[in-house]
TORKOL-4160 file (C-alpha; in steps of 0.2 Angstrom, whole numbers, padded with zeros to 4 digits, m for minus):
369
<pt num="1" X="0000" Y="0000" Z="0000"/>
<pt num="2" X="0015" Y="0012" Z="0004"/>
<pt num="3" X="0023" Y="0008" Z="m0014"/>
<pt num="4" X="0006" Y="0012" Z="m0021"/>
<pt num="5" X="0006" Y="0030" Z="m0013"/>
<pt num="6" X="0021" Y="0035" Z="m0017"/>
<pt num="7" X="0019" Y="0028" Z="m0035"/>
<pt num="8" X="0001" Y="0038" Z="m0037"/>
<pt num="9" X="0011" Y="0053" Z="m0029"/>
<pt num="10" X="0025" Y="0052" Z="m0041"/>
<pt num="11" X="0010" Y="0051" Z="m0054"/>
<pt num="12" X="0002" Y="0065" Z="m0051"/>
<pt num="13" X="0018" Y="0074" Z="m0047"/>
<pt num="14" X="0020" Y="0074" Z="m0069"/>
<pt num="15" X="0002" Y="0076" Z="m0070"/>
<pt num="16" X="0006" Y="0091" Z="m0061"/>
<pt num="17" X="0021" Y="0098" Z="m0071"/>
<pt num="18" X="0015" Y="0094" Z="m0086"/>
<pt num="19" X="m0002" Y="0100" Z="m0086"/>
<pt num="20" X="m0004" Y="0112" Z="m0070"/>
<pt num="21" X="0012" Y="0123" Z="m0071"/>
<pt num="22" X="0020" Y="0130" Z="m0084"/>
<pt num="23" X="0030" Y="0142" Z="m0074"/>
<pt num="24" X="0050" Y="0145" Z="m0076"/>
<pt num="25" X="0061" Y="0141" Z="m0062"/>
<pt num="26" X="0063" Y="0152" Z="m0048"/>
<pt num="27" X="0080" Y="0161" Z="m0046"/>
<pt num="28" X="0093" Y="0162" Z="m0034"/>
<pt num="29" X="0086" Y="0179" Z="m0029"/>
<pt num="30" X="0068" Y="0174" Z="m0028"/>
<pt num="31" X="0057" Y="0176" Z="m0009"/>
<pt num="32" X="0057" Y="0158" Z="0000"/>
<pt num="33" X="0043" Y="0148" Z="m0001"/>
<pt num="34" X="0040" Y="0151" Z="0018"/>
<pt num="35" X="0042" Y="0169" Z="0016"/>
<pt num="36" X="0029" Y="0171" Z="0002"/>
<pt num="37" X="0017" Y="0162" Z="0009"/>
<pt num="38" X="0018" Y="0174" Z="0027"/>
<pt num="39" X="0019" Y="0188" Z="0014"/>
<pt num="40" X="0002" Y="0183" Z="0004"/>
<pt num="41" X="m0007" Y="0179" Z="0023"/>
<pt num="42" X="m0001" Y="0197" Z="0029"/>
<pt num="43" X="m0017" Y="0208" Z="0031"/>
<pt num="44" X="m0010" Y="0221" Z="0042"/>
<pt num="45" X="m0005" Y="0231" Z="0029"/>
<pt num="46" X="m0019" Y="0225" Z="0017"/>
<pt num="47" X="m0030" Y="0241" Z="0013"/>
<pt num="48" X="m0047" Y="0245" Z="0020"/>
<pt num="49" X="m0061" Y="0238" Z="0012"/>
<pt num="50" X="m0068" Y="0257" Z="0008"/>
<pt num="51" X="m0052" Y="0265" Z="0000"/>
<pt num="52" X="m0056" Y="0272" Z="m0018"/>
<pt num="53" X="m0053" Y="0258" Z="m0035"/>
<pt num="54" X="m0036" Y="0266" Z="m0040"/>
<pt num="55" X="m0025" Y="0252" Z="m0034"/>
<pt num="56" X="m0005" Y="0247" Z="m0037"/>
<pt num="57" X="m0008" Y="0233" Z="m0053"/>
<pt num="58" X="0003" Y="0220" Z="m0055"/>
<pt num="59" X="0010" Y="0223" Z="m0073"/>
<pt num="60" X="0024" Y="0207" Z="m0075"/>
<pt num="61" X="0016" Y="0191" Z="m0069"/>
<pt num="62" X="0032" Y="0182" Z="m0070"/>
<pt num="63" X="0036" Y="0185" Z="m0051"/>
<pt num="64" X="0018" Y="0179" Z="m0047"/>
<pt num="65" X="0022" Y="0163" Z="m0056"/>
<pt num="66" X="0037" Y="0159" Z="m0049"/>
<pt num="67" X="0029" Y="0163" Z="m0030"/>
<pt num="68" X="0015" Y="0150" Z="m0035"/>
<pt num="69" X="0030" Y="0137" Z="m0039"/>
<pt num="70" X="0036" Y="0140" Z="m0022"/>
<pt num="71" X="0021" Y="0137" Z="m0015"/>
<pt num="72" X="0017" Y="0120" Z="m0023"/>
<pt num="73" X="0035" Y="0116" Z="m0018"/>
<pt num="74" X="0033" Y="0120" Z="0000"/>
<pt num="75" X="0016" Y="0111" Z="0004"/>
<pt num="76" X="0020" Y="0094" Z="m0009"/>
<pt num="77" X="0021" Y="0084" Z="0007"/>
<pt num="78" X="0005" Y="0090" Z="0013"/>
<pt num="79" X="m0002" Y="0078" Z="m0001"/>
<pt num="80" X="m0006" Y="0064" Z="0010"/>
<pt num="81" X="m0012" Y="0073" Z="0024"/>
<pt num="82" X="m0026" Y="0065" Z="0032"/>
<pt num="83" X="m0037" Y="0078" Z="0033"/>
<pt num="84" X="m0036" Y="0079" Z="0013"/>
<pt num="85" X="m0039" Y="0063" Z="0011"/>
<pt num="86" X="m0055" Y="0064" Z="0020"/>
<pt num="87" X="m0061" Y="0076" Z="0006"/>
<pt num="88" X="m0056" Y="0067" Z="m0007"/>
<pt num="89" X="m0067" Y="0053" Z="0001"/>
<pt num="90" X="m0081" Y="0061" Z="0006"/>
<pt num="91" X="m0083" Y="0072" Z="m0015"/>
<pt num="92" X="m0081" Y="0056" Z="m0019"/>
<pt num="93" X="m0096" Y="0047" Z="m0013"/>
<pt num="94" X="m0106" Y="0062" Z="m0012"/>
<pt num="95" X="m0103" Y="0068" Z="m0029"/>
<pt num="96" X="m0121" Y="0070" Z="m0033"/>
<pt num="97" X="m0122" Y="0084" Z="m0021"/>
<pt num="98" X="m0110" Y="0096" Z="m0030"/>
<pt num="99" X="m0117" Y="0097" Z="m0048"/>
<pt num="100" X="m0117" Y="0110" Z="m0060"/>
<pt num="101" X="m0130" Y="0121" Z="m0050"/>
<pt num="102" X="m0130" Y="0116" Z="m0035"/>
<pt num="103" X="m0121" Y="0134" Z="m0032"/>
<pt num="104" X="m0140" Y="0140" Z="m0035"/>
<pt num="105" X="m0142" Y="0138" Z="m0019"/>
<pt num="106" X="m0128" Y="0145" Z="m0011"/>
<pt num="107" X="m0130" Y="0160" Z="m0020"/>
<pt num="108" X="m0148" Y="0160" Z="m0014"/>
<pt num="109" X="m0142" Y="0160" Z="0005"/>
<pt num="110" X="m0129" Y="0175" Z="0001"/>
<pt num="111" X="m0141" Y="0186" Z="m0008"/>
<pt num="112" X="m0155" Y="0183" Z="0003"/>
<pt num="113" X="m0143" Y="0186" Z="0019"/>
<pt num="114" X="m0140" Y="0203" Z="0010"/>
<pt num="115" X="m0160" Y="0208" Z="0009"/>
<pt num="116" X="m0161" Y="0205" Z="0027"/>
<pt num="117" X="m0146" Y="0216" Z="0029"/>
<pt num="118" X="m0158" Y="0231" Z="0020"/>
<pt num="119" X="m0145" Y="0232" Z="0005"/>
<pt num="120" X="m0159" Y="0224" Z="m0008"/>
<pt num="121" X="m0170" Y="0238" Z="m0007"/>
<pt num="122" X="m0163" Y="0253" Z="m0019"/>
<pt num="123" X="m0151" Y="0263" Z="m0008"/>
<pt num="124" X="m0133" Y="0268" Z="m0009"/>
<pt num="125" X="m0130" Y="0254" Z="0000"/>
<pt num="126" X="m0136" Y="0239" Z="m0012"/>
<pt num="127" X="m0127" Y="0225" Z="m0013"/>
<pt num="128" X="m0115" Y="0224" Z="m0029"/>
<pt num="129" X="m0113" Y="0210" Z="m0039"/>
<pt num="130" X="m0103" Y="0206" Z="m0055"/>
<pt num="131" X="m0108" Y="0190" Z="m0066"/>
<pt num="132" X="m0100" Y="0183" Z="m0082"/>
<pt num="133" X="m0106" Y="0171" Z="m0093"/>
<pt num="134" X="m0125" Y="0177" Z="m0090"/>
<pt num="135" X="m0133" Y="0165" Z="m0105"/>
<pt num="136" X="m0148" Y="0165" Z="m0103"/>
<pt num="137" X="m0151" Y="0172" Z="m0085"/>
<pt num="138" X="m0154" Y="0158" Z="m0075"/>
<pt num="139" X="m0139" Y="0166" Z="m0064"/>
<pt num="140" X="m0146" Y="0183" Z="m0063"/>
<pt num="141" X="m0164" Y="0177" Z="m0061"/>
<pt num="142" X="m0158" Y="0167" Z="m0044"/>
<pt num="143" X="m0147" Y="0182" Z="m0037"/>
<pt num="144" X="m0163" Y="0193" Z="m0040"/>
<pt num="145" X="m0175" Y="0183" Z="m0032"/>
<pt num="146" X="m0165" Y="0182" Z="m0016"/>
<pt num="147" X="m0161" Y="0201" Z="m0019"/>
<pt num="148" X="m0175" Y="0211" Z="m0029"/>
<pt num="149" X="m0165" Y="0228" Z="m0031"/>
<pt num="150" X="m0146" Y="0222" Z="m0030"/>
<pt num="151" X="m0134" Y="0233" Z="m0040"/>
<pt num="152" X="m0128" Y="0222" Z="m0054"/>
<pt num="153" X="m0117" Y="0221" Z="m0069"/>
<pt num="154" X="m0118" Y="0204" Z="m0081"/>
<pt num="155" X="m0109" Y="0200" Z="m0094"/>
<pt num="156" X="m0112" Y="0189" Z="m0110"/>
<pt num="157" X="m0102" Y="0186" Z="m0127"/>
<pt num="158" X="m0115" Y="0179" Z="m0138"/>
<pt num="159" X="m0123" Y="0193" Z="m0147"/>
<pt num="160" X="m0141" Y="0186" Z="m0148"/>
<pt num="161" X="m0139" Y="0179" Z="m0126"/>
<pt num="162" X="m0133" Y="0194" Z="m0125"/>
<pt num="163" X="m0148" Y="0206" Z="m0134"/>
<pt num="164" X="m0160" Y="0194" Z="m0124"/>
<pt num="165" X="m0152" Y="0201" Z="m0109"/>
<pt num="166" X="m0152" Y="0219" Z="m0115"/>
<pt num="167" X="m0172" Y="0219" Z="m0119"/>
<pt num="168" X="m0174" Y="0210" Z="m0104"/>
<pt num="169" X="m0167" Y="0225" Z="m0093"/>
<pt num="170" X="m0168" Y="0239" Z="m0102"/>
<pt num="171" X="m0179" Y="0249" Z="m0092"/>
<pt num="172" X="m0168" Y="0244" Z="m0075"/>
<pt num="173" X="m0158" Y="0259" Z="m0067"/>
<pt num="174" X="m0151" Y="0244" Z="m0057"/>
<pt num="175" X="m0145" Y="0229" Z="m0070"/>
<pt num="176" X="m0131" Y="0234" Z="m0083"/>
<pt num="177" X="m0128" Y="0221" Z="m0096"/>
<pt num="178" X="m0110" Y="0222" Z="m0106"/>
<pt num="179" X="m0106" Y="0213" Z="m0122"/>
<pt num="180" X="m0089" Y="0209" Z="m0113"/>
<pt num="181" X="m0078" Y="0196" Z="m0109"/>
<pt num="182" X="m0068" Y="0196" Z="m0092"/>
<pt num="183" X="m0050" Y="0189" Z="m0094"/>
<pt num="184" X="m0031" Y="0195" Z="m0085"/>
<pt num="185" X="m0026" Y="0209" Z="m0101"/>
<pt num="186" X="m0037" Y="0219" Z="m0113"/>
<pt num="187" X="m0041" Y="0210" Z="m0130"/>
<pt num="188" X="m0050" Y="0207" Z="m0144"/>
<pt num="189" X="m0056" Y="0186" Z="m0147"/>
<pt num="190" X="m0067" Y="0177" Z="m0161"/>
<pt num="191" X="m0081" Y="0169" Z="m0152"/>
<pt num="192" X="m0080" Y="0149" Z="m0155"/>
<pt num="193" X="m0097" Y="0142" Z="m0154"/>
<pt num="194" X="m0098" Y="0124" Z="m0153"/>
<pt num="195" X="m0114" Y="0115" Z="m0165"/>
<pt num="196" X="m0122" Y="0108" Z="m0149"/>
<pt num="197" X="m0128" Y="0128" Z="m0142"/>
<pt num="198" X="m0122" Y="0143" Z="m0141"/>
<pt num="199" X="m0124" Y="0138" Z="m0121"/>
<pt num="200" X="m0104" Y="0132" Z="m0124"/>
<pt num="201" X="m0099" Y="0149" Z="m0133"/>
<pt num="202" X="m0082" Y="0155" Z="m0125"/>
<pt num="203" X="m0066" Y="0165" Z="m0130"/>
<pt num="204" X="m0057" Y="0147" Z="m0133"/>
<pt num="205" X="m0048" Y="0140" Z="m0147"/>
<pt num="206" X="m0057" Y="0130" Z="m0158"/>
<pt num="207" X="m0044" Y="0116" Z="m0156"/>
<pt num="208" X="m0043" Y="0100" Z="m0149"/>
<pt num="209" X="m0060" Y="0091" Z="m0146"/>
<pt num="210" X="m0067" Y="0108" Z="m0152"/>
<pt num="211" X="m0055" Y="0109" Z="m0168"/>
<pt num="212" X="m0070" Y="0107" Z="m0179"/>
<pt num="213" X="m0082" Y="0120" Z="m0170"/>
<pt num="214" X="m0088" Y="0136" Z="m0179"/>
<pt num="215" X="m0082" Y="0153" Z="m0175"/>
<pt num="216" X="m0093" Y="0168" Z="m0176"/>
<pt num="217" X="m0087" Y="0183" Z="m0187"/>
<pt num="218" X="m0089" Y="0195" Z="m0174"/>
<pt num="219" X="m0076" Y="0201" Z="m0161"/>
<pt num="220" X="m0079" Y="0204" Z="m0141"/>
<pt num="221" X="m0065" Y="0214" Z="m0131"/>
<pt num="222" X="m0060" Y="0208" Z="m0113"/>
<pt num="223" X="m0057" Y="0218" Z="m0099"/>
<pt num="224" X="m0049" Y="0214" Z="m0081"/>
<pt num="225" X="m0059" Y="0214" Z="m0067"/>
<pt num="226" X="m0049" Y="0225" Z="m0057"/>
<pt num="227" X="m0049" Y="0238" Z="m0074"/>
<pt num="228" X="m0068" Y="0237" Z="m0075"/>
<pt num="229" X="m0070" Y="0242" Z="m0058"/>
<pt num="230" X="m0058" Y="0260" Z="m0061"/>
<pt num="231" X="m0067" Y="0262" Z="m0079"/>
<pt num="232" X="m0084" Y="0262" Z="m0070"/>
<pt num="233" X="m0077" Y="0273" Z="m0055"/>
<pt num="234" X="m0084" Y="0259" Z="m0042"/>
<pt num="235" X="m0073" Y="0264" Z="m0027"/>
<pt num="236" X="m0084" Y="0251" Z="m0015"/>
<pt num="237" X="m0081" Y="0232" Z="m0010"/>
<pt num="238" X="m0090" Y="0221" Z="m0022"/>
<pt num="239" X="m0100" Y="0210" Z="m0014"/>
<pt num="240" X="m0100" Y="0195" Z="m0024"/>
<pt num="241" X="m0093" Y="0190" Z="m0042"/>
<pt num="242" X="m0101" Y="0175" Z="m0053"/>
<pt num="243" X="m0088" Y="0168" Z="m0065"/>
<pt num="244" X="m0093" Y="0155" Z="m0078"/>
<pt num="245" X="m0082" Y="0158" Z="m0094"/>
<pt num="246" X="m0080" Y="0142" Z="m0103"/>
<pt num="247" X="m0063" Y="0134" Z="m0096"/>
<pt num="248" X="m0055" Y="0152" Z="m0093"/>
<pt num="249" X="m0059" Y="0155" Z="m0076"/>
<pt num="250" X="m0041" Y="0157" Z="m0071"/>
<pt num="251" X="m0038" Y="0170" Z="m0082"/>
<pt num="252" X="m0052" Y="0181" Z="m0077"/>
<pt num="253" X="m0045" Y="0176" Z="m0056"/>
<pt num="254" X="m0028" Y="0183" Z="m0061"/>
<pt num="255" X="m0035" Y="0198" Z="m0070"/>
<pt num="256" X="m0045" Y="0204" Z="m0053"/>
<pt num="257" X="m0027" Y="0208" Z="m0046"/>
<pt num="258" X="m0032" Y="0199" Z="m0028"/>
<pt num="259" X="m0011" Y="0204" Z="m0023"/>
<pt num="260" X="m0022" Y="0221" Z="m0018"/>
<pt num="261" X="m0037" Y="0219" Z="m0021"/>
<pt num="262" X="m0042" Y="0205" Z="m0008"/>
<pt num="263" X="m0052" Y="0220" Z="0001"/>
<pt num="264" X="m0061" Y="0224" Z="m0013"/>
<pt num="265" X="m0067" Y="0205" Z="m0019"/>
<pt num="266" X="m0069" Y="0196" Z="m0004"/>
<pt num="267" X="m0082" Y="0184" Z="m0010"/>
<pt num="268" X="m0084" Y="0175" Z="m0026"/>
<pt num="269" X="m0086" Y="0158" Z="m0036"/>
<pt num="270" X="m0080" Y="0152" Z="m0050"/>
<pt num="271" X="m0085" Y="0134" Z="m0061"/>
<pt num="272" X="m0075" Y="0122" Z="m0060"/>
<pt num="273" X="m0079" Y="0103" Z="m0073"/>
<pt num="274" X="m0073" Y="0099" Z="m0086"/>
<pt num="275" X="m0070" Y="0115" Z="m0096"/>
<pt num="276" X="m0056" Y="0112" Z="m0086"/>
<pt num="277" X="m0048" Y="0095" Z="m0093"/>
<pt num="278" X="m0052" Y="0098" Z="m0112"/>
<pt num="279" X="m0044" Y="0112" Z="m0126"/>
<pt num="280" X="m0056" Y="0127" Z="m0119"/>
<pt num="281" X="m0042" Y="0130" Z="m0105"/>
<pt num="282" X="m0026" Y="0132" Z="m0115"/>
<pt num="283" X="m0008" Y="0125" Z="m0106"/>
<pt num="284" X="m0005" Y="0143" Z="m0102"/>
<pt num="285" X="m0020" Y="0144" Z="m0089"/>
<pt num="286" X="m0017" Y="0135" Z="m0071"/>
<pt num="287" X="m0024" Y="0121" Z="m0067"/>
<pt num="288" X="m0038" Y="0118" Z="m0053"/>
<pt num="289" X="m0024" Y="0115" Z="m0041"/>
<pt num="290" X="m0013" Y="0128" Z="m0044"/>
<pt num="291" X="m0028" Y="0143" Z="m0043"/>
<pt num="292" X="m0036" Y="0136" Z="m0027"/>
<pt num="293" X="m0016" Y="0134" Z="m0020"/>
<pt num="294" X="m0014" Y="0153" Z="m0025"/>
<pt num="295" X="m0030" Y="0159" Z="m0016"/>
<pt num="296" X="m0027" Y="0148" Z="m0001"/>
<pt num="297" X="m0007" Y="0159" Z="0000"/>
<pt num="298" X="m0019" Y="0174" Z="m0001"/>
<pt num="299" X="m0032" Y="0169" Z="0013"/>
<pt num="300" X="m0045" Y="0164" Z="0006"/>
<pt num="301" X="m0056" Y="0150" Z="0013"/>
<pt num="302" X="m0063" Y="0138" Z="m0001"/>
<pt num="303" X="m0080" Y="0128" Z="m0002"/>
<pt num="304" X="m0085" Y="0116" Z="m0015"/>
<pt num="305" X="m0102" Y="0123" Z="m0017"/>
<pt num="306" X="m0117" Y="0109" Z="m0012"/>
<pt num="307" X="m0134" Y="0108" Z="m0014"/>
<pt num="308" X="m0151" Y="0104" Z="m0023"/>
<pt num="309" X="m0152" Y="0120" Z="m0033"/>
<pt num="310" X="m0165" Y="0128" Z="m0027"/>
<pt num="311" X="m0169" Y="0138" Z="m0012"/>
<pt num="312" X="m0171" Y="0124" Z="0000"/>
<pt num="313" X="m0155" Y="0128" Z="0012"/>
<pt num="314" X="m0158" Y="0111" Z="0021"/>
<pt num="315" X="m0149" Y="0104" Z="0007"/>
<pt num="316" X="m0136" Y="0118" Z="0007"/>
<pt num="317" X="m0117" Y="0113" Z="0008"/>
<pt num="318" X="m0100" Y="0121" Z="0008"/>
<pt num="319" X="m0087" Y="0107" Z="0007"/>
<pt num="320" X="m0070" Y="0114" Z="0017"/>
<pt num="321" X="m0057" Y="0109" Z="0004"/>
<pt num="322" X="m0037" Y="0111" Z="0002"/>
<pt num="323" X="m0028" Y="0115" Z="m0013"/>
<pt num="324" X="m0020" Y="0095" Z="m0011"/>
<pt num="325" X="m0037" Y="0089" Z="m0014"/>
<pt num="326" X="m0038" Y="0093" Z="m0031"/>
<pt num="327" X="m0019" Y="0086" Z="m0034"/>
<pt num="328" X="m0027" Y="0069" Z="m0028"/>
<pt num="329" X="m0041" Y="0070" Z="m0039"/>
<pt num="330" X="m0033" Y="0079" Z="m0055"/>
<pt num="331" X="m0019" Y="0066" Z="m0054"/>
<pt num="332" X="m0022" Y="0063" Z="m0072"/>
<pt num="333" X="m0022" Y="0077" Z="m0087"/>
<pt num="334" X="m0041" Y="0070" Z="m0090"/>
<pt num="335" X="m0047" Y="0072" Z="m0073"/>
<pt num="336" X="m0057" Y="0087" Z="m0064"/>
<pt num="337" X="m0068" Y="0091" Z="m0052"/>
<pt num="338" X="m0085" Y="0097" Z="m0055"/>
<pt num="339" X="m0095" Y="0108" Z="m0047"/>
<pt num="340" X="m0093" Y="0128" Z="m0043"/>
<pt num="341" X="m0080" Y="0133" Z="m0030"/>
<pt num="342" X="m0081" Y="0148" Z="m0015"/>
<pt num="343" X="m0070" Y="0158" Z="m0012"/>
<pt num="344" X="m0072" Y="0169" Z="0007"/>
<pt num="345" X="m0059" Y="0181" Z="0014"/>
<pt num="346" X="m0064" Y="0179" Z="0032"/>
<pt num="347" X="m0054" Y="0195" Z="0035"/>
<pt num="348" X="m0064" Y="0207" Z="0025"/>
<pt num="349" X="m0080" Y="0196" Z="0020"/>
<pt num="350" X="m0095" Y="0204" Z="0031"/>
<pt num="351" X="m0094" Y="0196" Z="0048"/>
<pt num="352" X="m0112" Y="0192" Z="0049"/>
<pt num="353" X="m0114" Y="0183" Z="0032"/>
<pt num="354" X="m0095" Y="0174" Z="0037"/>
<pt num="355" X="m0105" Y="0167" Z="0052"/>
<pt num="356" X="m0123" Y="0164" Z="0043"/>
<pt num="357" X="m0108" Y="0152" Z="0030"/>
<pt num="358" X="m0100" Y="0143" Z="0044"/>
<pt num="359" X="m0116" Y="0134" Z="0048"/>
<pt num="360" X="m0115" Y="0124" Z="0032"/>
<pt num="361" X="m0096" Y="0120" Z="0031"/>
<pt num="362" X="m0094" Y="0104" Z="0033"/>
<pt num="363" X="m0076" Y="0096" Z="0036"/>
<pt num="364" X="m0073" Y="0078" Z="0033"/>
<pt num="365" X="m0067" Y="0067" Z="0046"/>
<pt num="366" X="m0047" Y="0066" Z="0044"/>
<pt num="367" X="m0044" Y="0048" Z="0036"/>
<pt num="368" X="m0028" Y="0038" Z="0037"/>
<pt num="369" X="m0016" Y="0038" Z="0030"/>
């Protein structure tokens, strides 16, 4: 059994390298591993969550890559840890539980958390949310039901989801629909939309399974997050971000700058599946485990997002999961976990709705080793 560890660990270790990081080594000169990780976990000097947008950005991404490489390097032996086992176990057997929208209800709790908070009713104060990959408005339609008069701005790619959108809030002083895309740099992309719907339309390359996948003649610019925010002169915290972009999740994590912004996006979720684990996510993008390992060094709590899909929060979850749980379940380039991940800053997150959370986290018994 011992052998059989260390063969699955060596394993994944080149599942890892070869389909998770694609990062130069880091140089004689480069912070420890210990050191950035007491660096990225430092809030003391972190700003408050009310100073205006215009923040320091990070304009070479080299020295962030390098920082995750010493992250995965310091914490490799945390693998085995029994308590990441456990969660492997339980996603496991439970796998039912964290479906594709079982983040509908999750979002439920937060937003209706908000109206009891007063912020739902058409004040200053609202509460402020950003959503990507708005389709058809299944997203916007569950946020607004928790949350009548929330401040919103969604964003679709598809020109016909996205004049669907526009008719449907066109007389709303409070919904802003953009014919965007959210990514890490400004840029113009073809839209590939796959035969099956334009439901799997993204800013991908029509490569790989998708090599024979049409691509619309129209253009659609991106935008970082963290640029968005300064252009629209929203100096407040956001108070929660929805990102489902086809496979470039990472992209659109990196582009909201959390080095200095944690303050400012201190809740949010992006999907996860198998976007993932096929040609949508190019080689340059991180993997699974290598975003959740760079939020985790930035203090951010993560839950895989359980439920039913609806509003019944009996059936509400909020898997507490490490980083190492998806090295043991990505082991292989094909694998991935499902689902929609949460991502809390405990530090500047609301203290109420961090305590209204805590009563559906559920940590899984430590397993052996």
């Amino acid at each position: 059994m011992a052998l059989l560890r260390e063969l699955l660990a060596f394993c994944a270790g080149i599942a890892v390298s070869m389909v998770l990081w694609h990062f130069g080594p880091a140089s004689a000169g480069a912070q420890s591993g210990r050191a950035a990780w007491d660096l990225a976990n430092s809030t003391d000097d972190a700003p408050h969550k009310d100073v205006p947008a215009a923040r320091p950005l990070l304009k070479d991404s080299e020295p962030l890559d390098r920082f995750i490489d010493e992250l995965e390097r310091i914490t490799v032996k945390q693998t085995w840890a029994g308590q990441v086992l456990g969660e492997v176990n339980y996603y496991q057997q439970h796998k039912d539980r964290f479906g594709n929208k079982a983040d509908f209800t999750t979002s439920y709790l937060i937003m209706n958390w908000y109206a009891q908070q007063n912020r739902c009713g058409g004040g200053t104060n609202n509460a402020l949310v950003l959503l990507a990959g708005a389709n058809k408005g299944q997203s916007t339609s569950n946020v607004l039901s928790a949350c009548p008069k929330a401040r919103m701005h969604i964003f679709e790619i598809v020109p016909k989801l996205f004049q669907e959108q526009q008719k449907r809030f066109k007389d709303s002083s409070l919904v802003s629909v953009h014919r965007r895309g959210w990514s890490d740099k400004a840029q113009s992309f073809h839209i590939t939309a796959p035969v099956q719907g334009v439901e799997l339309a993204g800013l991908y390359e029509a490569t790989g399974r998708w090599k024979n996948a049409p691509q619309l003649n129209e253009t659609v610019d991106t935008v970082p997050l963290a640029d968005f925010l300064v252009e629209q002169g929203i100096q407040s915290q956001v108070s929660y971000v929805l990102i489902d972009v086809e496979g470039q999740e990472p992209n659109v994590i990196r582009g909201m700058r959390l080095e200095t912004n944690r303050q400012i996006f201190p809740l949010f979720q992006y999907e996860l599946g198998g976007t993932w684990a096929d040609s949508r996510h190019d080689a340059k993008q991180w993997g699974q485990y290598g975003i959740a390992m760079y939020l985790k060094a930035l203090g951010y709590t993560l839950y895989l997002m359980g439920g039913d899909g609806g509003q019944d929060l009996k059936n509400l979850i909020l898997l507490n999961v490490d980083p190492e749980f998806f090295r043991l379940i990505c082991w292989r380039p094909e694998a991935f976990v499902d689902g929609n991940l949460l991502a809390v800053h405990q530090t500047f997150v609301d203290p109420g709705l961090w305590t209204l959370m805590q009563k559906y986290v559920l940590v899984p018994k430590p397993q052996a080793k």
